[in-house]
C-alpha positions as a Markdown table, in Angstrom:
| # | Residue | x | y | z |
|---|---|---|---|---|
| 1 | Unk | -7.8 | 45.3 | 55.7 |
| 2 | Unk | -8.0 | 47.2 | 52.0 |
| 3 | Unk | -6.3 | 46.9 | 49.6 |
| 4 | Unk | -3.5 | 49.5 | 48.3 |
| 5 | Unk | -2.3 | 50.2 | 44.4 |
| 6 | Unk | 0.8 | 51.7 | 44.1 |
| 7 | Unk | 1.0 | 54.7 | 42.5 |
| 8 | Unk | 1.5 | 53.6 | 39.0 |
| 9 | Unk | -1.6 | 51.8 | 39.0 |
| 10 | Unk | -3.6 | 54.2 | 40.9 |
| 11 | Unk | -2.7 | 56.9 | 38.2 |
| 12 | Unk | -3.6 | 54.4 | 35.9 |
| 13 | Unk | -7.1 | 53.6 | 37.3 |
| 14 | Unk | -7.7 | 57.3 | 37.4 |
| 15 | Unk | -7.1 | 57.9 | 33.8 |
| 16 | Unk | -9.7 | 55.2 | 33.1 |
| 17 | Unk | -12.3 | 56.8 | 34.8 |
| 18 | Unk | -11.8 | 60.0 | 33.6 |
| 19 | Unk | -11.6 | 58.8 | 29.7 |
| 20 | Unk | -14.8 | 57.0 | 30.5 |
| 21 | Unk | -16.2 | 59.6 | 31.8 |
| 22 | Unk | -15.0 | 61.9 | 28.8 |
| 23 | Unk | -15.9 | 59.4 | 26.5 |
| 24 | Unk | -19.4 | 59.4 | 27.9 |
| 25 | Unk | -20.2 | 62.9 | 28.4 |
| 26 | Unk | -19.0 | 63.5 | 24.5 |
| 27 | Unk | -20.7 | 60.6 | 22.9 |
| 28 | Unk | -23.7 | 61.8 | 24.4 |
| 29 | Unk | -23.2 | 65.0 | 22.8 |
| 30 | Unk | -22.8 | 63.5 | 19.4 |
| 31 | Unk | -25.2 | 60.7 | 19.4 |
| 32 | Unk | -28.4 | 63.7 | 20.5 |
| 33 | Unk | -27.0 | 65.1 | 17.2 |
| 34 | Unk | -26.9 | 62.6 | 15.3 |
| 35 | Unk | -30.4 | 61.3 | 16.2 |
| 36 | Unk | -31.7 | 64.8 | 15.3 |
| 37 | Unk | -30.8 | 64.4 | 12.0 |
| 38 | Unk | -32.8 | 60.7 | 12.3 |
| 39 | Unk | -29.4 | 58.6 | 12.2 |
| 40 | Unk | -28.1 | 56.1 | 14.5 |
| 41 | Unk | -24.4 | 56.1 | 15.7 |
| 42 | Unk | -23.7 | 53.6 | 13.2 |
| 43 | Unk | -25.8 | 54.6 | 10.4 |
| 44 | Unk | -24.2 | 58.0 | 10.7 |
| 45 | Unk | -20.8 | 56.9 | 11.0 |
| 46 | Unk | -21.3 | 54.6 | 7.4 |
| 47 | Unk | -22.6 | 57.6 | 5.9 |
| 48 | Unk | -19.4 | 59.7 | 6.6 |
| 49 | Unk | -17.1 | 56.6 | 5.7 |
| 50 | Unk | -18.7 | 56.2 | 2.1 |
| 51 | Unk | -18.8 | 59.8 | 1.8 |
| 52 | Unk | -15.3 | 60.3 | 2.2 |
| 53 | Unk | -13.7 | 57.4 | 1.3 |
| 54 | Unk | -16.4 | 56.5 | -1.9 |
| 55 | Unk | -17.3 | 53.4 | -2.6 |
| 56 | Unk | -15.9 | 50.4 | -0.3 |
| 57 | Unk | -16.3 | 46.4 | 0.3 |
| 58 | Unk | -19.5 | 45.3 | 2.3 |
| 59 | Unk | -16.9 | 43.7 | 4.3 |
| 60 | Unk | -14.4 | 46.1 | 5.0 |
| 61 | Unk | -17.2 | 48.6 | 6.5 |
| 62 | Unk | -17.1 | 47.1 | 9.8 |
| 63 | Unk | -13.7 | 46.9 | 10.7 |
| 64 | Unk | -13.8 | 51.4 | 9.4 |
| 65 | Unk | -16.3 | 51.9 | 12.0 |
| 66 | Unk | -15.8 | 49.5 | 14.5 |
| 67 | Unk | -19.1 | 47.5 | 14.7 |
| 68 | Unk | -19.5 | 43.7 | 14.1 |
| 69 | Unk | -20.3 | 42.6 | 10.4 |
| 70 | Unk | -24.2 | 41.8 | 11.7 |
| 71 | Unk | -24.5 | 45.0 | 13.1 |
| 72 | Unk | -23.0 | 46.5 | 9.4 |
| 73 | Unk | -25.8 | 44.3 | 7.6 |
| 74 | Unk | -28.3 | 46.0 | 9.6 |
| 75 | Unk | -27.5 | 49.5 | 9.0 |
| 76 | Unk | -26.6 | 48.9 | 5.5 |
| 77 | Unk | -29.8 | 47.9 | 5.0 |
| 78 | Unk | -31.5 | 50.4 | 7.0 |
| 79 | Unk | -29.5 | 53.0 | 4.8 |
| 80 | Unk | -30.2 | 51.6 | 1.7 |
| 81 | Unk | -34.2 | 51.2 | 2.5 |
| 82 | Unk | -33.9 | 55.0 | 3.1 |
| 83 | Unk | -32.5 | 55.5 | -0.2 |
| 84 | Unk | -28.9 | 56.9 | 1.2 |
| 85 | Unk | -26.7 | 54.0 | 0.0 |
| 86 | Unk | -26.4 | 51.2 | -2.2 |
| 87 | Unk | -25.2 | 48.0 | -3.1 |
| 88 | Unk | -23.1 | 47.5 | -6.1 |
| 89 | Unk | -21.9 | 44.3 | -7.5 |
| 90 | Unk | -18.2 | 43.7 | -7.7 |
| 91 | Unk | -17.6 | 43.4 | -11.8 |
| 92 | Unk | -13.6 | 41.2 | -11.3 |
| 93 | Unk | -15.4 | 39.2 | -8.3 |
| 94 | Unk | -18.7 | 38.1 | -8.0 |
| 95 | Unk | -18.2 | 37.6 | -4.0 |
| 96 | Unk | -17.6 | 41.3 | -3.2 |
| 97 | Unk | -20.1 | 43.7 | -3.0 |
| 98 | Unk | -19.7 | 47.3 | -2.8 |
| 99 | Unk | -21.5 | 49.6 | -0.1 |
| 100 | Unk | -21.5 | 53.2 | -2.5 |
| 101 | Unk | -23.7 | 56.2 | -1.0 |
| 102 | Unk | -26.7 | 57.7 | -3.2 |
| 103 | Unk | -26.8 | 61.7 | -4.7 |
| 104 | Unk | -29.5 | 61.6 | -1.6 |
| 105 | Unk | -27.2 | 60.4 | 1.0 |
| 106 | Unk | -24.4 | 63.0 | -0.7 |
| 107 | Unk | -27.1 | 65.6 | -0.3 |
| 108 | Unk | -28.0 | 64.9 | 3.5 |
| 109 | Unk | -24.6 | 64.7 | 4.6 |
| 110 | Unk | -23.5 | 67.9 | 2.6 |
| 111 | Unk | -26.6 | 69.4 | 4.6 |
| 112 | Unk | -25.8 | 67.8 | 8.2 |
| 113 | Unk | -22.5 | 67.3 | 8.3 |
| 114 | Unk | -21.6 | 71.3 | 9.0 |
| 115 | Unk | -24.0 | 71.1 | 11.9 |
| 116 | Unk | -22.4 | 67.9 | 13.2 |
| 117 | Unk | -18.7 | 69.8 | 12.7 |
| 118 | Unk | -20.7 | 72.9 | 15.0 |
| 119 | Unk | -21.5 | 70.6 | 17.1 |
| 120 | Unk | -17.9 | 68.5 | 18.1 |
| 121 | Unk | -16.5 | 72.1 | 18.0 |
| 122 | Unk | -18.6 | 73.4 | 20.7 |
| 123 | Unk | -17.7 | 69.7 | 22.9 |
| 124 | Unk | -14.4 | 70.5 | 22.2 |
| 125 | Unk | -14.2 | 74.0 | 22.8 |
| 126 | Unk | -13.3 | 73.5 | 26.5 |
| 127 | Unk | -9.7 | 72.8 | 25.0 |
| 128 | Unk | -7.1 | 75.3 | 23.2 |
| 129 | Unk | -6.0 | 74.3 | 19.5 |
| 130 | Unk | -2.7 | 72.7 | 20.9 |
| 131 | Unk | -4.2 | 70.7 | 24.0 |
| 132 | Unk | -6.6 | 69.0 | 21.3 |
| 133 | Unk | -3.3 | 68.1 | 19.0 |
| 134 | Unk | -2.1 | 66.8 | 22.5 |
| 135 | Unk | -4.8 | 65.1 | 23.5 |
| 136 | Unk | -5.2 | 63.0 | 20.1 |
| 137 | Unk | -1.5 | 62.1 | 19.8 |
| 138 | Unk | -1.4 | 61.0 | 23.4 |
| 139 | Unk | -4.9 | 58.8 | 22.9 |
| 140 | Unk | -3.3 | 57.6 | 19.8 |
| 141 | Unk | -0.1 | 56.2 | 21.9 |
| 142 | Unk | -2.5 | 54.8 | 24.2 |
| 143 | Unk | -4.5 | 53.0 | 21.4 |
| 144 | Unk | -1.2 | 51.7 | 19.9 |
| 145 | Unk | 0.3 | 50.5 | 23.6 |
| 146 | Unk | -3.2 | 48.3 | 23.8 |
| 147 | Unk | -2.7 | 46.8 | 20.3 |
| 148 | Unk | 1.0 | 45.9 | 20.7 |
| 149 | Unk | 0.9 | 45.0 | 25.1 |
């Protein structure tokens, strides 16, 4: 005897393996990249945070890029060993400190980040304008249907 899904669920269960499969396929893509340039996922991803947001809380870091606060420590100190980032000192609160990227890290990310942008384009490119606007509202409604269901 098997066992059936109706079709709700079997629609569902599709879409899961596809967006895993997506997912998968485009990380790929990106993380290649990303190591060419000689950063992690992580590292990478902190370096575009503090490079468009500025300067933010140590703690606050890992809940931008997703990644547990030991995991942040790591690559914080990773990137600061390299010279990319530092740590600043909180002036109103002695318990905060202050992840702030370097004129170097600026300068590699002003150098790699165009590449990187090339790069998502071309994974992309497979999709017109409007099916990518689709796509990221309806991923967005699926995000937001986890977090409330």
């Amino acid at each position: 005897m098997s066992f059936q899904l109706d079709e709700q669920k079997a629609a569902s269960l599709k879409l899961f393996v596809v967006l895993s499969k997506a997912y998968k396929t485009v990380m790929d893509h990106a993380v290649k990249d990303m190591k060419q340039h000689g950063l992690s996922p992580s590292e990478f991803t902190i370096l575009e945070v503090l490079y468009n947001k500025g300067r933010i809380p140590l703690q606050q870091i890992g809940s931008k890029i997703l990644v547990t606060s030991g995991s942040v420590t790591y690559n914080i100190d990773k990137l600061e060993n390299r010279g990319l980032l530092r740590r600043v000192p909180c002036t109103d609160d002695r318990r905060v400190i202050f992840a702030e990227i370097t004129e170097e890290g600026s300068e590699l990310f002003d150098r790699i980040f165009p590449e990187h942008a090339d790069v998502i384009h071309t994974i992309t490119s497979g999709l017109t304008d409007e099916e990518k606007q689709a796509a990221t509202e309806l991923l967005k409604k699926l995000g937001k249907g986890i977090a409330v269901g």
